[in-house]
VMD Tcl script that draws the C-alpha trace (Angstrom):
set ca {
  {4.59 -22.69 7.89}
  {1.96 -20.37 9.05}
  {-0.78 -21.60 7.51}
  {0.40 -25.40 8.73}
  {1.04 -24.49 12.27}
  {-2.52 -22.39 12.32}
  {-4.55 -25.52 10.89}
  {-2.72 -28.09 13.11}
  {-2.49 -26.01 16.34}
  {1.64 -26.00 16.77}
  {2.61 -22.64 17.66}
  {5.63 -22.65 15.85}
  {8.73 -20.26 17.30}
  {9.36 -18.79 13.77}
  {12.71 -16.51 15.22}
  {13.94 -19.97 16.29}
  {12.80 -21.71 12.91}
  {15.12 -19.14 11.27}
  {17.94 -20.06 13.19}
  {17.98 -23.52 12.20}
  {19.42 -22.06 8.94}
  {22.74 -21.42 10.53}
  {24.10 -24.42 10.47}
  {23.94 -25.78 6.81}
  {22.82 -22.84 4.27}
  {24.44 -20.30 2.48}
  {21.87 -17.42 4.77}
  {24.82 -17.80 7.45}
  {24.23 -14.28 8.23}
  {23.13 -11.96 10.96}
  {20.09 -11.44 8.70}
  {18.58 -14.47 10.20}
  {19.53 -13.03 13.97}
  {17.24 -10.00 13.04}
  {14.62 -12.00 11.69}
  {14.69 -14.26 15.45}
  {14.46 -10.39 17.02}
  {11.12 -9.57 14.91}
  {9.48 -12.97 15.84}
  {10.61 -12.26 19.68}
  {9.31 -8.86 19.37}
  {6.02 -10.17 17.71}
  {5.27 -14.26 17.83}
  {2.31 -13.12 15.57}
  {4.03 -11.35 13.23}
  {2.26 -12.25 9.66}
  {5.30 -11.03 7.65}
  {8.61 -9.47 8.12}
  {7.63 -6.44 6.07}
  {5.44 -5.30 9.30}
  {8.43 -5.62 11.64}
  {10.00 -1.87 12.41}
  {13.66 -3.21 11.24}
  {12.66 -4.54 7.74}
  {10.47 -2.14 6.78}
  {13.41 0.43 7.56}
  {15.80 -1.48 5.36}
  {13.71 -2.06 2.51}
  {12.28 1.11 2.27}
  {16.17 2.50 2.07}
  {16.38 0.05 -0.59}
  {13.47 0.77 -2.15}
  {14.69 2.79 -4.84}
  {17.78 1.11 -5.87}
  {16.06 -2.50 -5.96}
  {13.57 -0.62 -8.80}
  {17.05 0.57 -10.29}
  {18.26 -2.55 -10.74}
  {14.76 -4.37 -11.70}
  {13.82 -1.62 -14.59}
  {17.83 -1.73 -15.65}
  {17.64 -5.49 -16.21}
  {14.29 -5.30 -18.02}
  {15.73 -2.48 -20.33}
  {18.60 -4.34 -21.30}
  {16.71 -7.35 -21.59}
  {18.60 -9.38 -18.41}
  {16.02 -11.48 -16.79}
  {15.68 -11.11 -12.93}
  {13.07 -13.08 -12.10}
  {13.63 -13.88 -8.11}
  {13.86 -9.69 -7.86}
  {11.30 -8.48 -10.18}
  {8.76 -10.84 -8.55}
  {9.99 -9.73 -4.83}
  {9.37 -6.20 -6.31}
  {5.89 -7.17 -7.40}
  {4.87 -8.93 -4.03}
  {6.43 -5.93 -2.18}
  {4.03 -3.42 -4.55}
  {0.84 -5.46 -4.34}
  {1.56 -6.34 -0.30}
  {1.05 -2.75 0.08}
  {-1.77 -1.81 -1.66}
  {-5.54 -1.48 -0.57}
  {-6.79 -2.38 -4.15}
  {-4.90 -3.79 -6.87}
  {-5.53 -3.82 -10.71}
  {-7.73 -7.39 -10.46}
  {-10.72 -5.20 -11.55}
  {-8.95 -4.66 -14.90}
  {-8.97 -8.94 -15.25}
  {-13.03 -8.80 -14.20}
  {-13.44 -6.22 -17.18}
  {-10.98 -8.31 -19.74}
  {-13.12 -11.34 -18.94}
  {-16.66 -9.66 -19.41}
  {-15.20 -8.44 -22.49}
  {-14.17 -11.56 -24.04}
  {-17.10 -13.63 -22.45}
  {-19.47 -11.88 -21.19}
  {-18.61 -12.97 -17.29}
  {-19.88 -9.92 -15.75}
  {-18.24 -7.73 -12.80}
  {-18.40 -6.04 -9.87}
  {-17.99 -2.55 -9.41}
  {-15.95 -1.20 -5.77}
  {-18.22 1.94 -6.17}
  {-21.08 -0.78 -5.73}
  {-21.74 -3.25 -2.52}
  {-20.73 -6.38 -2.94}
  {-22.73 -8.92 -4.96}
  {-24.16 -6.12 -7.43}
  {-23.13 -7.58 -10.72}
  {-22.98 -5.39 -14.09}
  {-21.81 -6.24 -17.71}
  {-20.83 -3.92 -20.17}
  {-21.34 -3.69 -23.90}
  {-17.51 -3.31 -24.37}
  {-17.71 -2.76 -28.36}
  {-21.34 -1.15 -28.75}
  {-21.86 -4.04 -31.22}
  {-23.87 -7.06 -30.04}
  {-26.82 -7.38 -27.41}
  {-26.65 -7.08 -23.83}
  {-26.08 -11.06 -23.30}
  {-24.45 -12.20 -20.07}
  {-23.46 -15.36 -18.54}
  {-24.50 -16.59 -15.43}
  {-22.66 -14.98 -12.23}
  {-19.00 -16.70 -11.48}
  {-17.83 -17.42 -8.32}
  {-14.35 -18.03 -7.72}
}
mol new
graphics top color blue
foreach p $ca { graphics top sphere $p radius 0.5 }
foreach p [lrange $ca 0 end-1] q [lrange $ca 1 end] { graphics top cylinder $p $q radius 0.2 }
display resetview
């Protein structure tokens, strides 16, 4: 809705957007009145993990959500919705995530070349993964 509202200039009220879920859907809770409070508080709020209130209630949760995620996954239960919430919630937070390992599996396998964050930007390097082979490369690959 964001992205939407951003490209076609509507300014949507997101807190009142949430509301509209009152009066047909099983969220019939006062979960969706704090969600109206953070988008009152903050019209530009980019997610609800920023607001003061979620951030408190999640991070109480924290623990037991993993719990329950690495439970299920030990007794082979699948939990998709929460192990992928879990994911988002881990990666949201993070200043660098493990894409760098997918540049080096790909210059392994193909010779694709990477970049290195120790490096600026647009300094690409390959790396003789096996020490068998010549230093060949393909071009550079933008994404």
């Amino acid at each position: 809705m964001r992205a939407a509202s951003e490209e076609s200039d509507w300014q949507l009220p997101y807190g009142t957007i949430a509301l509209m879920w009152r009066g047909g859907c099983i969220i019939r809770a006062a979960f969706l009145d704090d969600i109206k409070a953070a988008f009152d508080k903050d019209p530009e709020l980019l997610n609800l993990l920023l607001d003061p209130f979620f951030k408190k209630q999640v991070k109480e949760a924290e623990a037991s959500w993993r719990r329950v995620v690495s439970t299920a996954a030990t007794l082979g239960i699948p939990v998709p919705a929460m192990a992928s919430a879990l994911a988002f919630y881990d990666g949201y937070r993070r200043d660098r995530l493990p894409a760098n390992l997918l540049q080096a599996q790909r210059d392994y396998f193909g010779a694709h070349t990477y970049e290195r964050v120790d490096k600026p930007g647009g300094e690409f390097f390959h790396t003789n993964w096996t020490g068998k082979g010549g230093d060949v490369t393909a071009s550079t690959y933008d994404a």
